[in-house]
C-alpha distance (Angstrom), angle and dihedral (degrees) to the residues before:
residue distance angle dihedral
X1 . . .
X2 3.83 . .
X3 3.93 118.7 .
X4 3.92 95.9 167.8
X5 4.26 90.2 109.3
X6 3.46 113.1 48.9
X7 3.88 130.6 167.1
X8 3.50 124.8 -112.8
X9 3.95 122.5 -99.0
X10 3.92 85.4 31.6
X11 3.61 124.7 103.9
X12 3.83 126.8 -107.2
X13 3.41 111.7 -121.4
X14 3.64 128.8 -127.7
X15 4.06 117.9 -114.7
X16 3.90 107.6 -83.4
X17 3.92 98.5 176.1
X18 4.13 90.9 101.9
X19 4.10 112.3 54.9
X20 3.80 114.4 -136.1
X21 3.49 115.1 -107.3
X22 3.81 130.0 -73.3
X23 3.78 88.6 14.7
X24 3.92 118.3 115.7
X25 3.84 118.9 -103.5
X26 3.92 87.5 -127.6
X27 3.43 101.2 44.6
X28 3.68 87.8 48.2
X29 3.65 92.7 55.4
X30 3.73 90.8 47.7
X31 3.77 90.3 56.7
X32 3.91 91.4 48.4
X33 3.46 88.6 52.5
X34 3.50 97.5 52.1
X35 3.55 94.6 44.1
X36 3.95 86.6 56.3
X37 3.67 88.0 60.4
X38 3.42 97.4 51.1
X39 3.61 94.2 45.3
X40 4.28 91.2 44.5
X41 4.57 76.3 56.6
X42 3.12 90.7 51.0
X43 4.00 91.6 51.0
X44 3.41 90.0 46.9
X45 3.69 98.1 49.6
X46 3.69 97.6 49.6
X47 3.89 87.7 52.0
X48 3.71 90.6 52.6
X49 4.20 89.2 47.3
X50 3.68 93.7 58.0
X51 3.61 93.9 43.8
X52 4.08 90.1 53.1
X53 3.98 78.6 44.7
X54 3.61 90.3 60.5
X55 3.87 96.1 34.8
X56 4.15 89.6 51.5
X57 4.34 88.3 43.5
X58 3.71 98.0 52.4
X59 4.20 84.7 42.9
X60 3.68 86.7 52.3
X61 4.13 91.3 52.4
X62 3.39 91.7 41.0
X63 3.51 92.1 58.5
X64 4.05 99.7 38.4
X65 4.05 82.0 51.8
X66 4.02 90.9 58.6
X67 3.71 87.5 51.9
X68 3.71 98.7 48.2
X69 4.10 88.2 46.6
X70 3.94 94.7 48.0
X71 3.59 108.0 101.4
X72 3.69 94.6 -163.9
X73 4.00 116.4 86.5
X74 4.24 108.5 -104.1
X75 3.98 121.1 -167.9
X76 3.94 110.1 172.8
X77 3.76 109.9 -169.6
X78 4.15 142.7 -172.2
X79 3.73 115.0 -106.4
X80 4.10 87.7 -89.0
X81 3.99 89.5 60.3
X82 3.63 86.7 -113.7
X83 3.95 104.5 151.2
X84 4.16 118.6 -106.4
X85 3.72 109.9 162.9
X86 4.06 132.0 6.7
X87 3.88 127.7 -179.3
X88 3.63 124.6 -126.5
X89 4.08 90.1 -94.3
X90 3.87 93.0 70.2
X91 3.56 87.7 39.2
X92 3.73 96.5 62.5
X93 3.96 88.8 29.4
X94 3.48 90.8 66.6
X95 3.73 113.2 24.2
X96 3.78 102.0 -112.1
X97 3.64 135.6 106.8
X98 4.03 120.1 -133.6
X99 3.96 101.8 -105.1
X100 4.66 81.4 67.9
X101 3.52 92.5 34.1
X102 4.12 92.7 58.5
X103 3.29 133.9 83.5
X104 4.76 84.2 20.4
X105 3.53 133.9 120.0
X106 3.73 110.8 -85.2
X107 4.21 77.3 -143.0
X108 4.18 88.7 64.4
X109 4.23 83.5 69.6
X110 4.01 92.1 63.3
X111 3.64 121.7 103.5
X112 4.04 95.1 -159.6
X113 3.81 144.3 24.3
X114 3.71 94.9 -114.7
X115 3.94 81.4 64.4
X116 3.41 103.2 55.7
X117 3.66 97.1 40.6
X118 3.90 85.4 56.6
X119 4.09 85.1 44.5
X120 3.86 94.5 49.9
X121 3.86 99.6 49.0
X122 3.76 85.8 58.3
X123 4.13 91.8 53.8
X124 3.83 98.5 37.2
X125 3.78 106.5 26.8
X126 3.87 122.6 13.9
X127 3.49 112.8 83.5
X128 3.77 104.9 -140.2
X129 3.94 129.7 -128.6
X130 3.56 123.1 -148.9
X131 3.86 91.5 -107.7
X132 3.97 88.4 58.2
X133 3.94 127.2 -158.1
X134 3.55 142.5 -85.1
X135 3.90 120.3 -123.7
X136 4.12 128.3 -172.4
X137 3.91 95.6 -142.3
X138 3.93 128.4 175.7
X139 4.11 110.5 -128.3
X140 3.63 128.5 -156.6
X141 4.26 101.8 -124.7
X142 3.72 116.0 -165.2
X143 3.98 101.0 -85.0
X144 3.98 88.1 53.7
X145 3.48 97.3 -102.9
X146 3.96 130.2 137.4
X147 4.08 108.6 -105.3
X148 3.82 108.8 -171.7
X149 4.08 114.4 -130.3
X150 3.35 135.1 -173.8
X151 3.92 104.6 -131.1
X152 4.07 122.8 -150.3
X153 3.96 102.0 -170.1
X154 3.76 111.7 -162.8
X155 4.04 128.2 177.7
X156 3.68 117.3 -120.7
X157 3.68 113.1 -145.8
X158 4.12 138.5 -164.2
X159 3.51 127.0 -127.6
X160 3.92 94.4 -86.5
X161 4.36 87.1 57.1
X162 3.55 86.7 -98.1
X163 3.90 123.6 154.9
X164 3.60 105.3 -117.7
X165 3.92 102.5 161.9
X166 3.73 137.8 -46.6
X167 3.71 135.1 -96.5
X168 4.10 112.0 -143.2
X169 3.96 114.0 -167.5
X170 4.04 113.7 173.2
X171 4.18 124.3 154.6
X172 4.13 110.0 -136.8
X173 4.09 108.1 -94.8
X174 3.64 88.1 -124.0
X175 3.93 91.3 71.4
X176 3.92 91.0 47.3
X177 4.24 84.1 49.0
X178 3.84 92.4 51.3
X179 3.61 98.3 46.2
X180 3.62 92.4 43.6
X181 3.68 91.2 56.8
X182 3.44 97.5 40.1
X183 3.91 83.6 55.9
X184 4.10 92.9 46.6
X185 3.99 78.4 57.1
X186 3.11 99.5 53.9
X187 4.09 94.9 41.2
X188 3.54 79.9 56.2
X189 3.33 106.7 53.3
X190 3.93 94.0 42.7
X191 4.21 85.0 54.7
X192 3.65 83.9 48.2
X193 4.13 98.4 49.0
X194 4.32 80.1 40.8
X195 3.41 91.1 55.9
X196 3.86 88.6 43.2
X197 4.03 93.6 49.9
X198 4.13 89.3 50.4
X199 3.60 92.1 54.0
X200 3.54 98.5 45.8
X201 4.16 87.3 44.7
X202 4.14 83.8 53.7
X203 3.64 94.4 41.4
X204 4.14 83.8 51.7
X205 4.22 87.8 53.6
X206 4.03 90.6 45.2
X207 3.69 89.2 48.7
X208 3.52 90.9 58.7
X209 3.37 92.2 42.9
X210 3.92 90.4 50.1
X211 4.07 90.2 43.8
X212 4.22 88.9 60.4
X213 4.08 90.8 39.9
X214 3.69 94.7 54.0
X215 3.62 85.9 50.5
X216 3.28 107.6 49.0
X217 3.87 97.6 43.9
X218 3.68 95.5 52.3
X219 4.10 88.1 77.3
X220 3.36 91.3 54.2
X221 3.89 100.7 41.3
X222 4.11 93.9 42.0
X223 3.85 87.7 56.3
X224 3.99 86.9 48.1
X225 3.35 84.9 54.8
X226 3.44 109.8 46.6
X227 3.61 91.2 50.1
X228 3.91 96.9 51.7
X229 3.78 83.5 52.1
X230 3.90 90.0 54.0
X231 3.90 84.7 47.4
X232 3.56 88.4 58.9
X233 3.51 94.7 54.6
X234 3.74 99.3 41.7
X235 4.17 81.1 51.7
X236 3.72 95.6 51.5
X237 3.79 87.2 51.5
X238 3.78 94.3 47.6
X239 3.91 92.9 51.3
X240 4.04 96.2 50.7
X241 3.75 88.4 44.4
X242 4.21 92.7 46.4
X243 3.58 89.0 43.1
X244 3.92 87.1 52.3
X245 4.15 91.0 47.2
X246 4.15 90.0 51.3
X247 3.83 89.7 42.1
X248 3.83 88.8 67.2
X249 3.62 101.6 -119.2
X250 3.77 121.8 -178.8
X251 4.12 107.0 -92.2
X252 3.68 90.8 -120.1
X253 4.20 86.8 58.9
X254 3.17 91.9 49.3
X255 3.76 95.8 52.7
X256 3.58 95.7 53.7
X257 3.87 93.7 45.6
X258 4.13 85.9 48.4
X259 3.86 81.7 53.3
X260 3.65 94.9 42.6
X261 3.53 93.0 51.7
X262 4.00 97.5 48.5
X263 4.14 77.9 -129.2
X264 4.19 85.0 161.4
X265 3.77 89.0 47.4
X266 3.50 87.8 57.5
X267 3.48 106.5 42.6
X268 4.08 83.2 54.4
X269 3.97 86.1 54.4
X270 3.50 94.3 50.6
X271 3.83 103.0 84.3
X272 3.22 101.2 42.6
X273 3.79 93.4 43.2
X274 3.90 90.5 58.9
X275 3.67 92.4 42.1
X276 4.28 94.1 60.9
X277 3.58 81.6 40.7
X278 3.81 96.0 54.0
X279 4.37 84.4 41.9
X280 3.76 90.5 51.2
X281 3.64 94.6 55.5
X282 3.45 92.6 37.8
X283 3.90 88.1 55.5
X284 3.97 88.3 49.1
X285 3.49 97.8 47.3
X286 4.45 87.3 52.1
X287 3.58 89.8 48.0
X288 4.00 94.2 53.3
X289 3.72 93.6 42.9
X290 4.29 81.7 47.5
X291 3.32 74.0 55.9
X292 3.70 102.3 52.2
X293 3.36 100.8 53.9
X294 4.06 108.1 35.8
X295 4.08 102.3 40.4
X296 3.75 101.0 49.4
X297 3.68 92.9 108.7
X298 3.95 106.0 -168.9
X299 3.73 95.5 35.8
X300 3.62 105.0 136.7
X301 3.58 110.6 -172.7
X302 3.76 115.4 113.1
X303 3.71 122.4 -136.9
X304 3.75 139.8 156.6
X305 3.70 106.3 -71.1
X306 3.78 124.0 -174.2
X307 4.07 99.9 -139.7
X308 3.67 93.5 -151.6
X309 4.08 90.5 62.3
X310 4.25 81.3 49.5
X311 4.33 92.1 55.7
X312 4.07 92.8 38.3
X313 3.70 91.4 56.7
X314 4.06 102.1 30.6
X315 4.12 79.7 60.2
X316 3.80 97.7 45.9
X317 3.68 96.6 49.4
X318 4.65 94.3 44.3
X319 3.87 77.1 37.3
X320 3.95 94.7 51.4
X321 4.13 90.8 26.6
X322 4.05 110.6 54.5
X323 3.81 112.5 -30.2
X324 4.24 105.2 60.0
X325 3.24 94.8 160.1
X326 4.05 101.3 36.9
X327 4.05 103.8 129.9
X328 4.23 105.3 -132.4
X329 4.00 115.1 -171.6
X330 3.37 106.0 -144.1
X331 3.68 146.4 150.9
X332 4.08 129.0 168.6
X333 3.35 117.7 -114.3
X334 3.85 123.6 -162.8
X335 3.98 118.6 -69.6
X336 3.64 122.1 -52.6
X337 3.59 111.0 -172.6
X338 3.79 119.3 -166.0
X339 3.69 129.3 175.4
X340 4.25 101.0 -119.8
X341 3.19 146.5 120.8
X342 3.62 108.8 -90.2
X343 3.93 108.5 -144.8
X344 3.83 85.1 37.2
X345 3.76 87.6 65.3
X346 3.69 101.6 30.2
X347 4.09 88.6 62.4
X348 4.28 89.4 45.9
X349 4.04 81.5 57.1
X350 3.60 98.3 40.8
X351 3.44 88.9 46.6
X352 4.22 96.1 53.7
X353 3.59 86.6 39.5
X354 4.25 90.3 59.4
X355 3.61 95.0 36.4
X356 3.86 85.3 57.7
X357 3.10 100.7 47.1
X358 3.75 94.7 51.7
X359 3.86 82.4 50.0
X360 3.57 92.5 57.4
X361 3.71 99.3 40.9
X362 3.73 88.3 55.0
X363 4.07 90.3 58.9
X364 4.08 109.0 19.2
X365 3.82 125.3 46.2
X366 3.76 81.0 -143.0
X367 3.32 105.7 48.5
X368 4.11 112.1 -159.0
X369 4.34 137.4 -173.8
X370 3.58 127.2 -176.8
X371 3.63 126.0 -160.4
X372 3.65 130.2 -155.6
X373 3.89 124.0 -170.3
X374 4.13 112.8 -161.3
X375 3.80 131.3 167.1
X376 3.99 137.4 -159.2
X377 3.83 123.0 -172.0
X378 3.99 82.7 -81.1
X379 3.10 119.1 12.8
X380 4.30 132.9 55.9
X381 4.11 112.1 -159.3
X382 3.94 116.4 -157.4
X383 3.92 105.7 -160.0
X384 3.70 121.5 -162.1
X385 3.88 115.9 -174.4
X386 4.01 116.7 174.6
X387 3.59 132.4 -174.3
X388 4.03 100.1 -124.7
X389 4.04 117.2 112.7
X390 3.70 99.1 -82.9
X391 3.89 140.6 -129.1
X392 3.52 114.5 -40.5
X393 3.40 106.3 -138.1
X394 4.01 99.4 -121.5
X395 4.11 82.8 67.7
X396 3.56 95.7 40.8
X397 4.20 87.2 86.8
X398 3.72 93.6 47.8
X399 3.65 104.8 37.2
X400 3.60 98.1 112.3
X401 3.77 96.3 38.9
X402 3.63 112.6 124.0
X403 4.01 109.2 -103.4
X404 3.75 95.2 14.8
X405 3.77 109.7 132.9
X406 3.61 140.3 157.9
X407 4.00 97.4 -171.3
X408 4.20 110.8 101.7
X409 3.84 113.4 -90.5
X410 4.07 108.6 -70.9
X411 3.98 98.1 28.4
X412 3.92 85.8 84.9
X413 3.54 164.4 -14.9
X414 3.68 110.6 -126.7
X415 3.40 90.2 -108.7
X416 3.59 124.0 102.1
X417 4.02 95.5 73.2
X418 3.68 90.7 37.9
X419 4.33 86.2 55.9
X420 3.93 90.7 37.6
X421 3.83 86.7 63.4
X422 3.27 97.1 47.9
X423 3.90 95.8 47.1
X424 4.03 91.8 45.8
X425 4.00 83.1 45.8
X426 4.10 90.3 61.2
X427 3.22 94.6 45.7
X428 3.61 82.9 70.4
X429 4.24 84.7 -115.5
X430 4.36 133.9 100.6
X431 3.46 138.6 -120.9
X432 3.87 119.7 -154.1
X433 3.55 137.0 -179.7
X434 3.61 135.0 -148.9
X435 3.98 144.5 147.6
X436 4.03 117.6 -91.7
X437 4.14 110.5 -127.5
X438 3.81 88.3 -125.5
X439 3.81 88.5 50.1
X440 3.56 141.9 -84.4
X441 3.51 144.5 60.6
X442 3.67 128.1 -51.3
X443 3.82 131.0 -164.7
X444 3.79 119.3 -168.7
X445 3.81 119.7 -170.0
X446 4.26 109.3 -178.8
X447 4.45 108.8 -164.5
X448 4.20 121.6 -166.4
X449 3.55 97.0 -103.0
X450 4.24 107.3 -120.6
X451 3.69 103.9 -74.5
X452 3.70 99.9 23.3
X453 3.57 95.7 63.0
X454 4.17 113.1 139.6
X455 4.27 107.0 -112.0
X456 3.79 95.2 -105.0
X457 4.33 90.0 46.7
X458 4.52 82.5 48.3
X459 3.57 94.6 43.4
């Protein structure tokens, strides 16, 4: 047996090779043998000691580094309140290190007597659950002042379920303030930028609507115009010539500046001049009261509404606005009354109708829609089917998700379909989307026909 290496905090043997005198060479080895287990346990044991040393030293760091990361303020007490461990939050909270804060009151940290009243009825007379309570204390910060902290008093317990002390963790109601204002902020600014993002999306439908107005009245308004200018000139030639008759001028004069002034041609002109004039205005005037009652967009007053009037004009005005040449399929079917707001659902259709055109543009050179209008004894279905390339089907879950958008950044918000939804889901109806078989996107939107409305679409 070799006992050159030996570990420290163990004795050093003395030399066994020679047995003492009058004892047995056997026995002697027996006893060295033995004594080389023992000492080999001994080894063994002291290894295993330092190990649990180390095992029980990084648990203790591990633990003080929890503390000194918690932000909220921990006391943990003996069953008499008196103070045993604090973490670096109390600390700094109240201006004292840990070798004056041991061994204290827990009631020394209050700021008022309504505080340690509250504090001493949980360590002399409430008998604690496992779940603990919750306390609103007053603490004593650094500068003397009164900190408000919401208290969660738990019971600390030995081995045998024995209350041993209690463990108090609370963060300072002044933290809980700031971050709940600093969240109020924020909830308002996001309504704020919302609210923004809707109007802008509206502004985009009215600005369509505005494009395809301005276009179609200038017709109207530049034959208006050119006729009031020939009035003018047929009037200026009236005047000279009256002024001529009451001036007395010789008849033959007057017939030659009758002549000069085509007066007959005029006269002729007349009627039919204040007749276009009388159409053109007449045209303006049904255009703005068009006008009037399809682009008010947040008019909510429901009213019978015949749906095909709704299509006919939501394709003249994206027609006349920014798609010209956009190819619709569509033929009128008889009246399909629906109780709705009619600007609501005039910007849902103009808004389907643009989205498929720029669908279709981005796939076809000649980009086409057809619409179909169909009716049960309850329901009326408005189907939109387009030529473009379709829904892939990773958008097809967030389609109507507000914000989603496929177009670049600038040609939209992610809006429109996301309002549409919403506006088709008050009127107590749906809108669904889908790809055709034969290709394409299709967009369904099913209304309560008038009279078979759902209570909360009537009301």
């Amino acid at each position: 047996m070799s006992l050159s290496s030996t570990p420290p905090n163990l004795p050093v043997l003395p030399d066994l090779t020679v047995a003492p005198d009058g004892l047995d060479e056997t026995a002697w080895l027996d006893v060295i043998h033995k004594m080389d287990e023992v000492y080999q346990q001994l080894v063994r044991d002291e290894i295993a000691l330092e190990e649990k040393n180390a095992q029980l030293e990084q648990s203790q760091q591990f633990i003080l580094s929890l503390l000194s990361s918690m932000s909220d303020v921990l006391v943990a007490c003996d069953s008499q309140g008196r103070i045993e461990e604090t973490n670096a939050a109390l600390r700094e909270l109240v201006g004292q290190d840990e070798a004056g804060l041991r061994g204290r009151s827990a009631l020394d940290l209050l700021a008022d007597e309504d505080s340690v009243q509250r504090l001493r009825e949980v360590l002399g007379t409430w008998r604690p659950s496992r779940g603990g309570a919750v306390l609103e204390i007053q603490l004593r910060d650094a500068q003397g002042q009164s900190v408000p902290v919401d208290l969660n008093c738990t019971p600390r317990r030995n081995a045998s379920a024995r209350v041993v002390g209690y463990v108090f963790v609370g963060r300072p109601m002044g933290e809980i303030k700031r971050a709940y204002q600093e969240l109020q902020r924020a909830h308002e600014a996001l309504k704020q930028a919302q609210q923004q993002l809707l109007h802008s999306e509206k502004m985009a439908s009215l600005g369509r609507l505005v494009a395809g107005v301005a276009h179609e009245l200038n017709n109207p308004i530049s034959f208006v115009l050119g006729n009031v200018h020939a009035l003018k000139k047929y009037t200026d030639r009236m005047a000279t010539y009256l002024q001529a008759v009451h001036a007395g001028e010789p008849p033959a004069l007057l017939a030659e500046l009758r002549q000069r002034l085509r007066i007959d041609h005029a006269l002729a002109d007349l009627p039919s001049l204040i007749d276009g004039t009388l159409e053109g205005a007449q045209r303006t005037t049904d255009i703005v009261n068009g006008l009037k009652r399809f682009s008010v967009m947040d008019r909510e007053d429901r009213e019978p509404v015949d749906l095909n009037a709704v299509i006919e004009r939501a394709i003249h005005w994206v027609r006349k606005g920014t798609a010209p040449g956009f190819t619709i399929h569509w033929a009128p079917q008889p009246r399909c009354l629906v109780r709705a707001s009619a600007g609501q659902l005039l910007q849902v259709l103009m808004n389907l109708i643009q989205n498929a055109y720029d669908a279709a543009s981005a796939r076809s050179a000649q980009p086409e829609l057809w619409i179909t209008l169909a009716h049960n004894e309850r329901e009326a279905t408005i189907t939109l089917r387009d030529n473009g390339p379709g829904i892939p089907p990773e958008h097809m879950g967030r389609l109507f998700d507000p914000f989603f958008t496929t177009k670049p950044v600038g040609k939209g918000t992610g809006l429109g379909l996301s309002i549409s939804f919403g506006t088709i889901e008050q009127h107590g109806g749906r809108l669904t989307a889908a790809n055709a078989p034969e290709g394409g996107a299709v967009f369904t939107v099913t209304l309560p026909l008038l009279g078979a409305e759902p209570p909360a679409a009537a009301s």
